[in-house]
C-alpha positions as CSV (number, residue, x, y, z in Angstrom):
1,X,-1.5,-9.5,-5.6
2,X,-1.4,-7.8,-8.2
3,X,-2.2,-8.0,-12.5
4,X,1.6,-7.6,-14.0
5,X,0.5,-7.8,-17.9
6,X,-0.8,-3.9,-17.3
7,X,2.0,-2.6,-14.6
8,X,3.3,0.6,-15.4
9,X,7.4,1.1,-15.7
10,X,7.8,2.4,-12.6
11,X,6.4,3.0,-8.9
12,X,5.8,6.9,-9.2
13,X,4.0,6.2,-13.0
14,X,1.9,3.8,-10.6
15,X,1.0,6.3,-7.9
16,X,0.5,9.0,-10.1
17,X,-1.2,7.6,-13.1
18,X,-3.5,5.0,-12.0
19,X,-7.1,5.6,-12.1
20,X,-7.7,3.3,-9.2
21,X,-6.1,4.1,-6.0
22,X,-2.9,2.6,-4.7
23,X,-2.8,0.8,-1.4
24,X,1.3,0.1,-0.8
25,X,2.7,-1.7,2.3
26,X,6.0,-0.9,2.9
27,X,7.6,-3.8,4.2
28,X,10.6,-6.4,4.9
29,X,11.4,-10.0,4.8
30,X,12.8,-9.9,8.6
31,X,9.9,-8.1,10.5
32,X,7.5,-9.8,12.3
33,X,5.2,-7.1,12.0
34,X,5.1,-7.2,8.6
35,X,4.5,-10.9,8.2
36,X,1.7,-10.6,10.9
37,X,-0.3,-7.7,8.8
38,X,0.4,-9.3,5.1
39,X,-2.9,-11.3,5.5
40,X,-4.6,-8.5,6.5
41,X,-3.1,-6.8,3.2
42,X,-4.4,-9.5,0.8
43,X,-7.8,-9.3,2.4
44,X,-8.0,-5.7,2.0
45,X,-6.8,-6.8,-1.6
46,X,-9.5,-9.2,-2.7
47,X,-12.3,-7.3,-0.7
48,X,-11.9,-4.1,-3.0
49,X,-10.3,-5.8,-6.0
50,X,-11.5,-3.7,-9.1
51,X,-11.5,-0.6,-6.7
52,X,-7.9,-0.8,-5.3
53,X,-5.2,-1.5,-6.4
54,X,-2.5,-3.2,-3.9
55,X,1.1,-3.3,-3.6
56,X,4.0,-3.9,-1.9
57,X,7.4,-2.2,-1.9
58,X,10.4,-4.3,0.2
59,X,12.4,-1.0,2.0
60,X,15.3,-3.2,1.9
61,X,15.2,-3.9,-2.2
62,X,14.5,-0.1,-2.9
63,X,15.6,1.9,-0.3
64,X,15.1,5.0,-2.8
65,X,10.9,4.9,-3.0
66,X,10.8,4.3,1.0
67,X,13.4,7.2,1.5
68,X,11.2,9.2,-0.5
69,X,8.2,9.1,1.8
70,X,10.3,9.1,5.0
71,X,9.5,5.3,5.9
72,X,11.3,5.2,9.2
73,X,8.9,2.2,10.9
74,X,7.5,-0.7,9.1
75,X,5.3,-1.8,8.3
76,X,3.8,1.2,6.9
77,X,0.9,1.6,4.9
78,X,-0.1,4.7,2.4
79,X,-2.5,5.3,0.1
80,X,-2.1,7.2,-3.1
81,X,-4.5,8.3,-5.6
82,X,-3.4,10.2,-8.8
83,X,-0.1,11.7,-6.9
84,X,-1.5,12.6,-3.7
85,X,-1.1,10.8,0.1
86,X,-4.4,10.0,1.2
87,X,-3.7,8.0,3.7
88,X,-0.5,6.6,5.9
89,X,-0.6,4.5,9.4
90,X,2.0,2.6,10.1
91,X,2.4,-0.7,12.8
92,X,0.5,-4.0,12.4
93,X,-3.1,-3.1,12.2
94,X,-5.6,-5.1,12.8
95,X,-8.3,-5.9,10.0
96,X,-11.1,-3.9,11.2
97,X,-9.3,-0.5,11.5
98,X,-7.3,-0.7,8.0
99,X,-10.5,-1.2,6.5
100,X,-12.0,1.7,8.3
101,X,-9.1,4.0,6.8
102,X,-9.4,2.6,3.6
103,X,-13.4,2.9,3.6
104,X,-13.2,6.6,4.1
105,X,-10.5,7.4,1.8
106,X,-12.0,5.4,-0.8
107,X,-15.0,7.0,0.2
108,X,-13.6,10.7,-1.2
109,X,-12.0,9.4,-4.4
């Protein structure tokens, strides 16, 4: 989903360095949820490619960024832009009202 030849070190030097904001779905390989909103995510992806960036962080393979932000339900999707939360929803969203969020937080950047 994502250009690796320019990824930062590390998931905060993402979220609090990129110029871009940072869509991140918080998800796992067992839940259904998750697999039913990951097309949604790549759409959201290629739609505002160049204005977004997208990515995903697996709770399961680093428990220590999803503890961070208190991910108790999955999926869960935040937004960051130079450090700050500008968005978080979590359950499997349909297309039209991710978009909607993202619209009007991309909106203010």
């Amino acid at each position: 989903m994502m250009n690796t030849s320019s990824l930062p070190k590390s998931f905060d030097e993402l979220i609090n360095q990129s110029e871009k904001p940072v869509l991140v779905d918080f998800w796992a390989e067992w839940c259904g949820a998750c697999k039913m909103v990951s097309p949604t995510i790549q759409r959201i992806a290629s739609e505002y490619k160049g204005k977004l960036l997208t990515v995903k962080v697996n709770v399961d393979e680093k428990p220590h960024i999803s503890g961070r932000y208190q991910i108790t339900g999955i999926p869960t999707i935040m937004m960051f832009h130079q450090g700050r939360i500008l968005m978080r929803m979590s359950g499997a969203l349909p297309y039209e009202a991710l978009k909607a969020e993202v619209e009007k937080r991309l909106d203010g950047v």
